[in-house]
MIDREN-996722 format. One line per 8 residues: number of its first residue (from 1); for each residue x, y, z of C-alpha. Coordinates in nm, 2 decimals, always signed. Layout:
<recs>
NUM = X Y Z ~ ... .
</recs>
This chain:
<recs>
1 = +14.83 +11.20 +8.21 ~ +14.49 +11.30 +8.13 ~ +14.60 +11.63 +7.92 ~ +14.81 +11.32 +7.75 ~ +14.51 +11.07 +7.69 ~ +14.28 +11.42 +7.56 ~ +14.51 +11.50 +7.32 ~ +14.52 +11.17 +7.18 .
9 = +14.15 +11.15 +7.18 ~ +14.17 +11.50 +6.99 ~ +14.36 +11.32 +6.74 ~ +14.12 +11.03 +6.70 ~ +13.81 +11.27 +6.67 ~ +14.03 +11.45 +6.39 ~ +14.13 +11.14 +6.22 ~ +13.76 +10.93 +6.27 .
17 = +13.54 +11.18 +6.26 ~ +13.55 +11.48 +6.07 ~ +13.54 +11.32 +5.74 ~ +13.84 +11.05 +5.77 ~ +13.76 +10.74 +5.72 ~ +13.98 +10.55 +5.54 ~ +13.91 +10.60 +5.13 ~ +14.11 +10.48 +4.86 .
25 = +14.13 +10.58 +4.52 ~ +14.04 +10.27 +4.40 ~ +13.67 +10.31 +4.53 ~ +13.49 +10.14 +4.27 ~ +13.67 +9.81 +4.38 ~ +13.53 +9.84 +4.75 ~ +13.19 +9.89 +4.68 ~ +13.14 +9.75 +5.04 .
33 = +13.29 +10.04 +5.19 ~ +13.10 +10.30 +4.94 ~ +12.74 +10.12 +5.03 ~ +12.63 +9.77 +5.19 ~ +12.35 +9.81 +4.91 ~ +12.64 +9.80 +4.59 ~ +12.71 +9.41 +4.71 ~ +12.71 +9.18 +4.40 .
41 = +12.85 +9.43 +4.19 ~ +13.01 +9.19 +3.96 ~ +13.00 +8.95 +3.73 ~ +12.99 +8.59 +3.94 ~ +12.85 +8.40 +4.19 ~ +13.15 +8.52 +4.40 ~ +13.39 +8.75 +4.44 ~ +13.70 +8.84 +4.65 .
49 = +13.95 +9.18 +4.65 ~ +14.23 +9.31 +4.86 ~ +14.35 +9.62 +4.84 ~ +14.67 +9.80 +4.97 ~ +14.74 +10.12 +4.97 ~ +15.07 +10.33 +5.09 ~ +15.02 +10.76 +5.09 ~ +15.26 +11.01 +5.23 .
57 = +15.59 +10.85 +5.25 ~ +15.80 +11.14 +5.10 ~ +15.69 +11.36 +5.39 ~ +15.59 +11.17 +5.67 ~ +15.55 +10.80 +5.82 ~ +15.38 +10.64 +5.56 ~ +14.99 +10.59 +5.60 ~ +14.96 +10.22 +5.51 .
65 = +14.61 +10.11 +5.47 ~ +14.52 +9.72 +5.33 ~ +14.19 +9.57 +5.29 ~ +14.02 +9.21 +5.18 ~ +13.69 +9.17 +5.10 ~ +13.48 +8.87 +4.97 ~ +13.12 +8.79 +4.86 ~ +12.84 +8.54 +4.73 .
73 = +12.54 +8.59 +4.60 ~ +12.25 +8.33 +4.56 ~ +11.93 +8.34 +4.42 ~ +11.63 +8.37 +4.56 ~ +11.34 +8.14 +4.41 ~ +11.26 +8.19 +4.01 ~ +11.17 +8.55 +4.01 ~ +11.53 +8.73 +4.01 .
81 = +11.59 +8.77 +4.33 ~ +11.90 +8.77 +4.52 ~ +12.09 +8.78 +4.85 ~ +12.51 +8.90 +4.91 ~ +12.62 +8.80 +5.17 ~ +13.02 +8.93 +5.23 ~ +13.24 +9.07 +5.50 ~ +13.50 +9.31 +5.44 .
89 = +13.79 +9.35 +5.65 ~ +14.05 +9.63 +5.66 ~ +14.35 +9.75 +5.86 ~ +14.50 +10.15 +5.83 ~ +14.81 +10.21 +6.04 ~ +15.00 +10.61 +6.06 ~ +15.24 +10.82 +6.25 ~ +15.49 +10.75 +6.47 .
97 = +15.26 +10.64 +6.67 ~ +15.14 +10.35 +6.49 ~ +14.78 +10.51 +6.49 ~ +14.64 +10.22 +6.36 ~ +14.20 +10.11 +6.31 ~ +14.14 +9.74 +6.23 ~ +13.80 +9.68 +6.17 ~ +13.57 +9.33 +6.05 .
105 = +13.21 +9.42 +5.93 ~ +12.99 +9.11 +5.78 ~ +12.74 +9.22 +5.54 ~ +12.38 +9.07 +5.46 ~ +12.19 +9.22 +5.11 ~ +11.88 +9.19 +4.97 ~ +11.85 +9.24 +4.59 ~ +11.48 +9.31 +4.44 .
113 = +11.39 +9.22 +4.14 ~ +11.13 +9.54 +4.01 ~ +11.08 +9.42 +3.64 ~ +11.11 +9.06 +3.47 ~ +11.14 +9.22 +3.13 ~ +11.46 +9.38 +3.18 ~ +11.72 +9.44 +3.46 ~ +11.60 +9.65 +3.74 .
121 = +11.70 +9.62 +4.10 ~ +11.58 +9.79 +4.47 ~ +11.87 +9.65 +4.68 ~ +11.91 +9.74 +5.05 ~ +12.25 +9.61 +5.23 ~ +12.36 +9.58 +5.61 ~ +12.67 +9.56 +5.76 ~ +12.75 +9.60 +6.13 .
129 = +13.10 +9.42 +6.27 ~ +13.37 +9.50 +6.53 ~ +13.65 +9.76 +6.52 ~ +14.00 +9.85 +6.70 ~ +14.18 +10.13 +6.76 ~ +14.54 +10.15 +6.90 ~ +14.84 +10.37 +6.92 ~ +15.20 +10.27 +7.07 .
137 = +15.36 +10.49 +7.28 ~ +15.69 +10.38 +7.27 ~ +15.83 +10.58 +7.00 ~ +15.65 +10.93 +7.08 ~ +15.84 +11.20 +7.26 ~ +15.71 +11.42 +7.61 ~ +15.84 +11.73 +7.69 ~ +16.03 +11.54 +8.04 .
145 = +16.23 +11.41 +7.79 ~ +16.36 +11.76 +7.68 ~ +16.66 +11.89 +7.87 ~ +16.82 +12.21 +7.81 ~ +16.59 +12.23 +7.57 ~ +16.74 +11.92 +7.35 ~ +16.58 +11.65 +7.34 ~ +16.69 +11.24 +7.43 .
153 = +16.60 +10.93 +7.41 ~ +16.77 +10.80 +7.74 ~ +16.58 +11.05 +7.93 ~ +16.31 +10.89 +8.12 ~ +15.95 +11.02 +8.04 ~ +15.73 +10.99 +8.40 ~ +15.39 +10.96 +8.11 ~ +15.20 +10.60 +8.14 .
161 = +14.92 +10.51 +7.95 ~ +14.62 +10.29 +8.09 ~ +14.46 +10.25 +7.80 ~ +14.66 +10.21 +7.43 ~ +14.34 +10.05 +7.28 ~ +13.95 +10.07 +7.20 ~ +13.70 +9.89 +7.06 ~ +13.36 +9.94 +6.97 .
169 = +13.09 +9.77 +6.74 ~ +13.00 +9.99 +6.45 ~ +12.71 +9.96 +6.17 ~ +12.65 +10.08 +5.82 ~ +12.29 +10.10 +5.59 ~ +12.23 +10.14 +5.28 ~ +11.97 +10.15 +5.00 ~ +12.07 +10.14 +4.59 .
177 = +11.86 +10.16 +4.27 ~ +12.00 +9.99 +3.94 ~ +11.90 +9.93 +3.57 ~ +11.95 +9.92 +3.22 ~ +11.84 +10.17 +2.96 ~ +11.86 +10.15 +2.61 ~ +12.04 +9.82 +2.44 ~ +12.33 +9.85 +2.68 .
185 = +12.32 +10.16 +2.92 ~ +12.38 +10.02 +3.30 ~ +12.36 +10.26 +3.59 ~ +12.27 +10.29 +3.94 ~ +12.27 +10.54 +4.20 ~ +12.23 +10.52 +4.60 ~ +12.28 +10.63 +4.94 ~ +12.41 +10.51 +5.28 .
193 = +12.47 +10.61 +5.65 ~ +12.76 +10.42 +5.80 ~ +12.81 +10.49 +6.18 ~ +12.46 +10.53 +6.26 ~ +12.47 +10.39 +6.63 ~ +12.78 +10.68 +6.65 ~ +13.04 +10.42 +6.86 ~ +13.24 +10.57 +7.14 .
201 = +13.57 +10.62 +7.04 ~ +13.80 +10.77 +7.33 ~ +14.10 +10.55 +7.49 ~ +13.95 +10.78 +7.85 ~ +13.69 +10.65 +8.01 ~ +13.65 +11.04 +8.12 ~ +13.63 +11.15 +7.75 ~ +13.31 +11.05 +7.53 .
209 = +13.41 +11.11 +7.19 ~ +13.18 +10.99 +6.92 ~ +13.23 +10.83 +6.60 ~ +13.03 +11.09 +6.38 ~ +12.78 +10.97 +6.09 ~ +12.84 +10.93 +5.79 ~ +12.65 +11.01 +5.46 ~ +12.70 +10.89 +5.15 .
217 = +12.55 +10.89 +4.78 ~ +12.73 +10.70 +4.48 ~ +12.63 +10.68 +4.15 ~ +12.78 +10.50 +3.85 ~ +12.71 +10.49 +3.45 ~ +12.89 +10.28 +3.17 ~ +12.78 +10.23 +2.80 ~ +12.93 +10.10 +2.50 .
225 = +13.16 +10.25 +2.23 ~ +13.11 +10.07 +1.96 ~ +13.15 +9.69 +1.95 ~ +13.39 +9.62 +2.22 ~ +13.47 +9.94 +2.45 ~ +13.30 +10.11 +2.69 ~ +13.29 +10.42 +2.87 ~ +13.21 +10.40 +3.30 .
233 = +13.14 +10.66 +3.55 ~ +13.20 +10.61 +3.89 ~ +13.12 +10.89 +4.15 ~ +13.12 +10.97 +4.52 ~ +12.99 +11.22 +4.75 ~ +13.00 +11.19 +5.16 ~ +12.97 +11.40 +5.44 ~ +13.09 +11.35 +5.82 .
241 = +13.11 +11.58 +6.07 ~ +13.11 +11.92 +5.91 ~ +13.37 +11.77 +5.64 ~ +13.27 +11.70 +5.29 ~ +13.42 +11.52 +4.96 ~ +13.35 +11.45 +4.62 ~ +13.56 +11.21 +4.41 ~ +13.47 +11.08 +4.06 .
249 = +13.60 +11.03 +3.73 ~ +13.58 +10.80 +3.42 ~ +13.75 +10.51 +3.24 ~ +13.78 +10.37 +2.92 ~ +13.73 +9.97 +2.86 ~ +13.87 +9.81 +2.58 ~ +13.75 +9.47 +2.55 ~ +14.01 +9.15 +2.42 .
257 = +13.79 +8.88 +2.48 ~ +13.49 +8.82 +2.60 ~ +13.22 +8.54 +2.68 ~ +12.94 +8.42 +2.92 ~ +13.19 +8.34 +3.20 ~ +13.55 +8.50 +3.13 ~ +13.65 +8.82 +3.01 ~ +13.97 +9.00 +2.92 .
265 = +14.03 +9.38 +2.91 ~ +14.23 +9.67 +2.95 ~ +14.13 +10.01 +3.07 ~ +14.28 +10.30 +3.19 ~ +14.14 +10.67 +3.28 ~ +14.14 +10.93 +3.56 ~ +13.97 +11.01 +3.89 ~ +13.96 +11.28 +4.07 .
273 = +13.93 +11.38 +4.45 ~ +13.83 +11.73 +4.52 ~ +14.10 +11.96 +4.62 ~ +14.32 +11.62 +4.70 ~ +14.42 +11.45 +4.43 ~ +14.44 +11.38 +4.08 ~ +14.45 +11.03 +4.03 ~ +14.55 +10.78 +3.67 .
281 = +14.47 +10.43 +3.65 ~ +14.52 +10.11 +3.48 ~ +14.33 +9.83 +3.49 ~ +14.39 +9.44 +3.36 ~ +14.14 +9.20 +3.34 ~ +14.23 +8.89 +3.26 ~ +13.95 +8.57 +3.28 ~ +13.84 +8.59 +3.65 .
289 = +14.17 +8.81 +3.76 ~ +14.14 +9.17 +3.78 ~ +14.43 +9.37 +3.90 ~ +14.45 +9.78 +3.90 ~ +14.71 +10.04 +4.00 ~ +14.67 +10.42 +4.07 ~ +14.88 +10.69 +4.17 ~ +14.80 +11.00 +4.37 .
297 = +14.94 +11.35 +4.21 ~ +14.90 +11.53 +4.51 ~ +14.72 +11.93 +4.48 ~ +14.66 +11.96 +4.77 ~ +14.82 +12.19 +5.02 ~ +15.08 +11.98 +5.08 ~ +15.17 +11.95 +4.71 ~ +15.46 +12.17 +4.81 .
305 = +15.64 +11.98 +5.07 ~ +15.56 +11.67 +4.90 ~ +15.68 +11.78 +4.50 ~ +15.31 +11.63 +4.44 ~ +15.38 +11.33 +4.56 ~ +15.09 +11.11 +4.69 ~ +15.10 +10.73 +4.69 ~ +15.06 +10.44 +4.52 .
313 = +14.76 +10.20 +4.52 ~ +14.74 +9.82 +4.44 ~ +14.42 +9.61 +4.37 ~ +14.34 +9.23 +4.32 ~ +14.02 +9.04 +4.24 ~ +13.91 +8.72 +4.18 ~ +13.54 +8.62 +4.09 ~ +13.33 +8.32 +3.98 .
321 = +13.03 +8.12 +3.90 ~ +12.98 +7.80 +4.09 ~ +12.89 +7.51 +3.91 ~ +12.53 +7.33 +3.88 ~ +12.20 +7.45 +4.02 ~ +12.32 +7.73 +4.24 ~ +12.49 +7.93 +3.98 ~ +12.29 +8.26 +3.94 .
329 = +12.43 +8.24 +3.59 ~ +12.06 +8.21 +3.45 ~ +11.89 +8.27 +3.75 ~ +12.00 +8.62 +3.79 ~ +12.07 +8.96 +3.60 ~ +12.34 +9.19 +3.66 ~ +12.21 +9.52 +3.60 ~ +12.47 +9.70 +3.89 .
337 = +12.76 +9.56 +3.71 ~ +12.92 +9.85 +3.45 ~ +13.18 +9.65 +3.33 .
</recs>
């Protein structure tokens, strides 16, 4: 039983700590899970996205992975200052074991305003919540089960589990720069450190498996082609225990309509995640509704057993301005947002 419950624990320390987390390719939509310091990236006095994403099904039990996120931001007396607060919320299930991590982190941000001339913001962001982990047994096979070196379902296995669940309280930092240059230039760059109070993760008491650090740094860039496009940069580099990654890439936004409030656009590009993935998008904005979709080509080294197939990833926002006094409409400048 406890060679059982170690290995299981292996595979939780593989998963959660050596650099998997759960990403998706869509990272520029999540900025709460890039940095608790990129809150009120938008254009709004609120904002809300979900996300759901579905990897590895033509060589494995799919990895299914969903997420909803939403966020307000209010201003802060007459000097362009502003506070996000948000939670984000999201649930990643794998394996025929239903591996699965459901976690709920609020977020509190401060955004300060560094130049009354023009945009320029010092933001730091917090975000510390409750997580689960759980696995169900039922459907994984022990070597009691294997006689004559077949195996069978109706054999009995003599393996119980105490413990099929975990859950811990985990936090995340983070600290972002952004501003303006030129007439339209936006940009912004950062850091953060999520898991800094490193959680114990084991379903064993006897085991004390950490939740390892994690560093990150993000950076992002847009300016305008002509009249009504522009070009945007989004990038990504994090590091957690002794694993690495960098993902990045551009898009192009064409511009319909646009005014104060609404906008409509269409954009598509690439991204791509080192030695993972190569990934194309599309992107519809429409008024407050802003919907994407990308797919994985997988170049990895599983590009062979799965003819390059990835997954599929869907996105949904819808963001904002509230009406009256306590719309940041004029009280507030958007310097993070690229778009």
């Amino acid at each position: 039983m406890k060679k059982i419950l170690s290995a299981i624990s292996f595979l939780i320390a593989v998963f959660t700590c050596c650099g998997q987390d759960i990403n998706f390719s869509q990272f520029y939509e999540l900025p709460l899970l890039r940095n608790p310091a990129l809150a009120g990236t938008y254009k709004g006095d609120y904002r809300f996205t979900a996300a759901f994403r579905n990897q590895w099904a033509s060589v494995s039990t799919p990895y299914k992975t969903g997420a909803f996120g939403g966020e307000v931001r209010m201003p802060i007396g007459s000097s362009y200052n502003y506070i996000s607060l948000g939670m984000q919320v999201t649930h990643d299930q794998a394996g025929d074991s239903r591996m699965s991590k459901t976690q709920v982190l609020p977020l509190l941000a401060y955004h300060k305003s560094l130049n009354t001339e023009k945009d320029a913001y010092l933001t730091i962001g917090f975000m510390a919540g409750g997580a689960q982990q759980r696995f169900d047994p039922s459907n994984l096979k022990f070597s009691d089960q294997f006689v004559g070196g077949a195996y069978s379902a109706s054999n009995p296995t003599q393996q119980t589990f105490q413990n099929t669940s975990v859950t811990y309280a985990d936090a995340g930092i983070g600290l972002a720069y952004s501003s303006i240059v030129g007439e339209d230039t936006r940009f912004y760059f950062g850091g953060a450190l999520f898991h800094f109070n490193q959680p114990k993760v084991a379903f064993g008491p006897e085991s004390d498996i950490r939740l390892n650090k994690k560093y990150v740094f993000n950076a992002g860039v847009s300016g305008p082609v002509g009249d009504v496009g522009r070009i945007i940069f989004y990038g990504d580099y994090f590091s957690q225990g002794g694993s690495n990654q960098m993902q990045g890439g551009l898009m192009y936004q064409q511009n319909l309509v646009e005014d104060e409030q609404n906008t409509t656009s269409l954009s598509f590009g690439g991204f791509y995640r080192w030695n993972d993935a190569f990934i194309p998008l599309i992107k519809l904005t429409y008024n407050r509704f802003t919907t994407g979709l990308t797919y994985d080509v997988n170049i990895s080294k599983l590009k062979a057993a799965s003819s390059m197939r990835g997954g599929f990833e869907l996105t949904l926002s819808y963001s904002g301005f509230f009406k009256g006094e306590n719309s940041s409409l004029s009280a507030v400048r958007c310097p993070v947002s690229l778009h």
